[in-house]
N, C-alpha and C positions, 0 to 999 in steps of 0.2 A: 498238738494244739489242744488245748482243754476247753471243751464244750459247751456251755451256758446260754440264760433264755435267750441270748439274740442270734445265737448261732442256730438254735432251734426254732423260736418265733419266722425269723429271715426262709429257714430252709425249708419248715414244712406251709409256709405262704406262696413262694413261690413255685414248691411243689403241686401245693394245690393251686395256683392258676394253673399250670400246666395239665394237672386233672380238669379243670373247667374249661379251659381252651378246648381238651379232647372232647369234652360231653358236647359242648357247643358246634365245633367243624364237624365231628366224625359221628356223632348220633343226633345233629340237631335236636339239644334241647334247648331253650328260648335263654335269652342274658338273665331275665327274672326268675327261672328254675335252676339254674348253677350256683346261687348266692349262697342258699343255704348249705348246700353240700361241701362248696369251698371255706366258709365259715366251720362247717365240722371239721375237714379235714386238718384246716389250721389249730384249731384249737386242740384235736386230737394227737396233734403234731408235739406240741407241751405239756399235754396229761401227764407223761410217765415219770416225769421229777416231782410230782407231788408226793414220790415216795425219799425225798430230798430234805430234812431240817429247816435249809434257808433260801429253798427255793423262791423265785416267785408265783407259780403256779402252788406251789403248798400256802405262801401266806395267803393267796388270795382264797385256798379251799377251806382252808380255816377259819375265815371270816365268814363265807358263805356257810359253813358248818354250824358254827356259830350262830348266825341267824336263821338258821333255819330251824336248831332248836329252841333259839329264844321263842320266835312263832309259833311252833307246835306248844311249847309249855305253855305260853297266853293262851291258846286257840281251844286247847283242853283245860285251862286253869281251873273250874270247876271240877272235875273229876279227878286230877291232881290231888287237888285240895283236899277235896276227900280221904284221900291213902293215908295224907299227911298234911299238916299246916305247912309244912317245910320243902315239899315232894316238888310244889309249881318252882320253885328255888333253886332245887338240886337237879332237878329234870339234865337242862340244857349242862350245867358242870361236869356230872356222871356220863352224860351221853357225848360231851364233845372229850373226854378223856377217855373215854374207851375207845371210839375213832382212834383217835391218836395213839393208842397202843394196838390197834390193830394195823394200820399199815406198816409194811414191813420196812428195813433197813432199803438204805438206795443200791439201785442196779441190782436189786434182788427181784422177786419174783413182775416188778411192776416192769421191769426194762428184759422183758422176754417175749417171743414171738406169739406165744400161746397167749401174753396178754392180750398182745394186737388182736390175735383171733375172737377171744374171750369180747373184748371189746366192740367189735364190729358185728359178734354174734347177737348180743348185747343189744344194740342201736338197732340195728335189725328187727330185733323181736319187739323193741318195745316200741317202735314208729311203723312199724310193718311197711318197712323202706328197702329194700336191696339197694338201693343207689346212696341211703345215709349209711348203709353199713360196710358198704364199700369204702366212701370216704372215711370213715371214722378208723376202719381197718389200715386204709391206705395211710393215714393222716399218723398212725401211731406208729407203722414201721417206721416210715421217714423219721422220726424222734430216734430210733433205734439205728438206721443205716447212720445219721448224720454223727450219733455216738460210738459205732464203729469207724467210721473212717478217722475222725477227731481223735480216738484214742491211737490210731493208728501211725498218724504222722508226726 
């Protein structure tokens, strides 16, 4: 069976309620503090194809890449400007092609367990959360279990 966003979408959603069902029955924590966790873990659940050409987890980090440098290159266009008449111009083209030649080929280093870890280590540090970087860890093997068994069958 060949694997794609809804076999992953589907899998790592319902994994994650399965994660928020536990937080809720077996540590009480309230319906309104499980939302966000299970929101990472889903999402984290489709990360790892962003290392994918025609994904859609890549078109959509594209776009958001994309605008994230158009923003920065308005947000500093004075000092841009400065370097060069052409630099607030080139900014966001040079910086969304380099992205794009740094992520690697797919089911390469992004569909590995040390990303999960890397990932969750990641979420961790920068929300000072043990419980998003759990799900974000949890959220990205499921990506990776549902690709092993799918390759499998």
């Amino acid at each position: 069976m060949e694997t794609g966003f809804r076999e992953h979408l589907g899998g790592a959603a319902a994994a994650g309620l399965a994660f928020a069902y536990f937080l809720n029955s077996s540590l009480g924590y309230s319906l309104e503090s499980i939302i966000p966790p299970f929101l990472l873990f889903t999402v984290s659940g489709i990360l790892p194809d962003i290392d994918s050409p025609r994904s859609k987890p890549r078109k959509f980090f594209r776009l958001a890449v994309l605008a994230g440098l158009v923003l920065i290159a308005y947000a500093y266009y004075p000092a841009l400007a400065g370097i060069h008449f052409t630099a607030p111009f080139l900014f966001p083209v040079i910086g969304f092609l380099g992205i794009e030649a740094a992520i690697p080929g797919h089911r390469g280093v992004m569909h590995s367990s040390t990303a999960a870890i890397l990932w969750g280590a990641a979420l961790f540090l920068l929300l000072r959360n043990p419980l998003a970087g759990l799900a974000a860890a949890f959220g990205y093997a499921t990506h990776l279990l549902i690709d092993y068994v799918g390759d499998r069958t």
